[in-house]
Each structure stands twice: as structure tokens, then as C-alpha cells.
C-alpha positions as CSV (number, residue, x, y, z in Angstrom):
1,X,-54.3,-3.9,61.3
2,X,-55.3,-3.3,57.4
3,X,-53.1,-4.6,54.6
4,X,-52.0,-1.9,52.6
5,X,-51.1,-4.1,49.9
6,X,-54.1,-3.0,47.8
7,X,-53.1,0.7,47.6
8,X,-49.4,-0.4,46.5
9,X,-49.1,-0.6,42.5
10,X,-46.7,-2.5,41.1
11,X,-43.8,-1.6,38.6
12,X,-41.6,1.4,38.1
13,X,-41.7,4.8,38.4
14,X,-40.7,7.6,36.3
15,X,-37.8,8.4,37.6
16,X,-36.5,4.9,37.3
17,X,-37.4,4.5,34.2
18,X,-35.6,7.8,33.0
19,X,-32.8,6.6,35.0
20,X,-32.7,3.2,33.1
21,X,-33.0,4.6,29.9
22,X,-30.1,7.0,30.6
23,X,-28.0,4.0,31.3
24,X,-29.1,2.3,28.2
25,X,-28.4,5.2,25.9
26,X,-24.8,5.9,27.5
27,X,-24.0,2.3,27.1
28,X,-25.3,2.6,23.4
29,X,-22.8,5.6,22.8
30,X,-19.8,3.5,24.0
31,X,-20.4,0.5,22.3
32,X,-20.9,2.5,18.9
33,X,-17.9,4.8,19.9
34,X,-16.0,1.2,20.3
35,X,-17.2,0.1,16.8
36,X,-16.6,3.4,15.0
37,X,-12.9,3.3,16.1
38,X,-12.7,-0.5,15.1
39,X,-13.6,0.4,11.9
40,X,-11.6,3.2,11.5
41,X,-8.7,1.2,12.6
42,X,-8.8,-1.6,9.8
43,X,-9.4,0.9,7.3
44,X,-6.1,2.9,8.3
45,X,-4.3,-1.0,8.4
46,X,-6.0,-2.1,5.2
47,X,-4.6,1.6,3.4
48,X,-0.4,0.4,5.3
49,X,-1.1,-3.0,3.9
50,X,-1.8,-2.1,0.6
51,X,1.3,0.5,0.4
52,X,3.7,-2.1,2.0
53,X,2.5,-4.9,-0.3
54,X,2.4,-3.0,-3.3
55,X,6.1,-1.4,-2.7
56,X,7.2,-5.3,-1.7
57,X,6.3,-6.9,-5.0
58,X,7.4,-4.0,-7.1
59,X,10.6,-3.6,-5.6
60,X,11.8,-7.4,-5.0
61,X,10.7,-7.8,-9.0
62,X,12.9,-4.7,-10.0
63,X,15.6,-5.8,-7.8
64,X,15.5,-9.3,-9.3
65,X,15.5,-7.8,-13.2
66,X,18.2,-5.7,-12.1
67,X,20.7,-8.7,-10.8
68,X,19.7,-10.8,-13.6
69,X,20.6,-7.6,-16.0
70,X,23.6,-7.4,-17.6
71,X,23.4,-3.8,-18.8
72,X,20.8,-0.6,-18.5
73,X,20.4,1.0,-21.4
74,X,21.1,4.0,-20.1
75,X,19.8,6.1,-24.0
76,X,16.7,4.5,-24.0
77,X,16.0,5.1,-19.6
78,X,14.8,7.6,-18.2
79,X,16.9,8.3,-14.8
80,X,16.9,10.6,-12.3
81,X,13.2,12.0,-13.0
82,X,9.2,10.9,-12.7
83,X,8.1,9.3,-14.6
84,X,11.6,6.7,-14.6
85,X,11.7,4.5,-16.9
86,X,14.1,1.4,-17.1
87,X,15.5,-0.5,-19.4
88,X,17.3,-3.3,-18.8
89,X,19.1,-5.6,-21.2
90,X,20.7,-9.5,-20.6
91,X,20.1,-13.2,-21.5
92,X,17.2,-15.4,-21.3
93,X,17.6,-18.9,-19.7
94,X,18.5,-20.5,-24.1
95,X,20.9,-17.6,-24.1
96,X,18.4,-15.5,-26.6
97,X,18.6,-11.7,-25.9
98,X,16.0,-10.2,-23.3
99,X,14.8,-6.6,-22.3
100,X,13.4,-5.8,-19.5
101,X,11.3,-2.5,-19.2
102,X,9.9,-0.8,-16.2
103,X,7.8,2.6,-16.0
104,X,4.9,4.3,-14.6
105,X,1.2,4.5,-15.9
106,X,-1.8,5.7,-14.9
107,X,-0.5,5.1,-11.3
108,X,1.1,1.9,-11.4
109,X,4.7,0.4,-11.9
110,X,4.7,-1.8,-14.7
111,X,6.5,-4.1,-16.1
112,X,7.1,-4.9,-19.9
113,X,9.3,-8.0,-21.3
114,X,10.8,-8.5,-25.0
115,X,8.0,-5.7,-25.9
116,X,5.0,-7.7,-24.3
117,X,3.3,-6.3,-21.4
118,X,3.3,-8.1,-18.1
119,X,1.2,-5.8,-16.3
120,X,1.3,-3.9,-13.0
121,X,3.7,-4.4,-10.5
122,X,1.5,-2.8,-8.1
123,X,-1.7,-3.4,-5.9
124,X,-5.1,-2.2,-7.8
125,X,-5.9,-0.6,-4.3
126,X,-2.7,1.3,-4.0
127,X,-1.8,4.1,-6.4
128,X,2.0,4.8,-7.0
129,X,2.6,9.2,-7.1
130,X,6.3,8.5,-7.9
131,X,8.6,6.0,-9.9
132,X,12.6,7.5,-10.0
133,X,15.5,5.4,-11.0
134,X,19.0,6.2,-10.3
135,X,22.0,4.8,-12.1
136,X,25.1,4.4,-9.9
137,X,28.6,3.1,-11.3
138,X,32.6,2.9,-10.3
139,X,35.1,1.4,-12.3
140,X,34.1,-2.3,-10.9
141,X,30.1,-2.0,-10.2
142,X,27.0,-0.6,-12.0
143,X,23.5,-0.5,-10.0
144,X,20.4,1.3,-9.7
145,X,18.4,2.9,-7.0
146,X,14.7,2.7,-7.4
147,X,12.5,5.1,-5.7
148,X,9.0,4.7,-5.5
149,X,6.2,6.6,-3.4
150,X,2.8,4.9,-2.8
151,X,-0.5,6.1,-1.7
152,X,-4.0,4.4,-0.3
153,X,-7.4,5.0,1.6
154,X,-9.3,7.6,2.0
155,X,-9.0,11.1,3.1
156,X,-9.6,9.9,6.9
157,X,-7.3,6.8,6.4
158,X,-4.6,7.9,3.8
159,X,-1.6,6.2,3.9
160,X,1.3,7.6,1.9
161,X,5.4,6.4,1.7
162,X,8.3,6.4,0.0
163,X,10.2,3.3,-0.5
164,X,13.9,3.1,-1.6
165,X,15.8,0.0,-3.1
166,X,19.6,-0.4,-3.9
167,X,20.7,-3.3,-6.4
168,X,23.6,-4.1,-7.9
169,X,24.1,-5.3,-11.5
170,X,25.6,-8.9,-12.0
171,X,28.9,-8.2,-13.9
């Protein structure tokens, strides 16, 4: 009996190699397809974060003006219309008299105090569309409503809300 060993080459043929490579490239697609949407997903939850943080700090700051107000100056605000503006007048902590000012530029909320500016209110990555006040008052209660609609991302991961806050001047 003769060895046929000799005649036998070693390695792979060409349909396994096609075959591997097939395999290769599909497992390629899914792993990129897997990264692709990762991606995606943190931009759309970066663009949610940036609205919701931005509309938190603005609105807890106006809220705490507002309590700590003991009148709006309801001649010199803008209510009821974009761009609001609110102006808010009280006492400092040594009793000297205090404004507070809030209004909308260039796509932020921001905040003014005794004149000086104290900057915006909002995230540099969000960009506020909206900023509407709302004076409400009965014979025993004066508040405001603040409205304020914030945008962020990009035009596959935009992100875009309207937040509302009631607050209730100390009397």
C-alpha cells in the first residue's frame, strides 16, 4: 500500500476561505452597527441632559428670586410674550433695596442683579427658543408662571421641551 500523504497539500481551500471571510465581514457589520447605535444613543442622552439641566438651574433660580421678591414690577416687565422679561423688586439680607432682572439673549435666560450682570442661567450647550412670564394675582396672593422652551443636539439627536414653573410671591 502507497502513502498518499505526498499528493495531499496542506491548508485551505477556496471555498473555505470565502466562507471565513464572509463570517468575518458579517461579524464586522454587527459590531459597527452595535457601535453606531451606542453612539447615537449618548448623543440623543447628552442633547435630554443638557435641556433638563439647563431648565433645572434656570427655573429653581427664578423660582427662588421670585419667593424672595416682594413685588414685580409689573411697568418695567414684560409678561405674557417672548422675549419675557422680569423684574423683581425686595430687600437684600442689610435691608438695602434689591432688583432682580430676568430676560432672554442671544438664546439664553439670564439673570441681572442691582443692574450687574450675573450671566446665563442656562447650559452653553443648550439654547433656550422661548422665555414667557405670567403674572397671576387674587386679593391675598401674587405669583408668576415662567415658561421656558429649550433646545439641544443635532439634527439626528435634537432634543426640544417646554418647561413650566409656578411660584408664589412671599407677602
Amino acid at each position: 500500500m502507497k502513502n498518499n500523504s505526498k499528493n495531499r497539500q496542506e491548508g485551505f481551500s477556496l471555498i473555505e476561505m470565502v466562507v471565513y471571510i464572509a463570517i468575518l465581514v458579517f461579524m464586522l457589520a454587527i459590531i459597527l452597527e452595535v457601535v453606531l447605535s451606542v453612539s447615537r444613543s449618548e448623543q440623543a442622552i447628552e442633547s435630554a441632559r443638557n435641556v433638563e439641566n439647563s431648565a433645572a438651574l434656570a427655573l429653581e433660580r427664578i423660582s427662588r428670586e421670585i419667593r424672595l421678591a416682594e413685588s414685580v414690577n409689573t411697568a418695567s416687565s414684560t409678561l405674557g410674550v417672548h422675549p419675557g422679561r422680569l423684574i423683581l423688586s425686595g430687600v437684600d439680607n442689610e435691608g438695602d433695596p434689591r432688583t432682580v432682572e430676568f430676560y432672554f439673549s442671544q438664546g439664553k435666560v439670564m439673570m441681572r442683579e442691582n443692574g450687574v450682570s450675573l450671566g446665563a442661567l442656562t447650559e452653553s450647550k443648550a439654547t433656550a427658543t422661548s422665555l414667557i412670564f405670567y403674572r397671576f394675582a387674587s386679593s391675598t396672593t401674587e405669583g408668576i408662571r415662567t415658561r421656558i422652551t429649550l433646545e439641544s443636539g443635532t439634527s439626528t439627536n435634537f432634543k426640544v421641551e417646554t418647561f413650566y414653573s409656578s411660584t408664589l410671591i412671599r407677602q
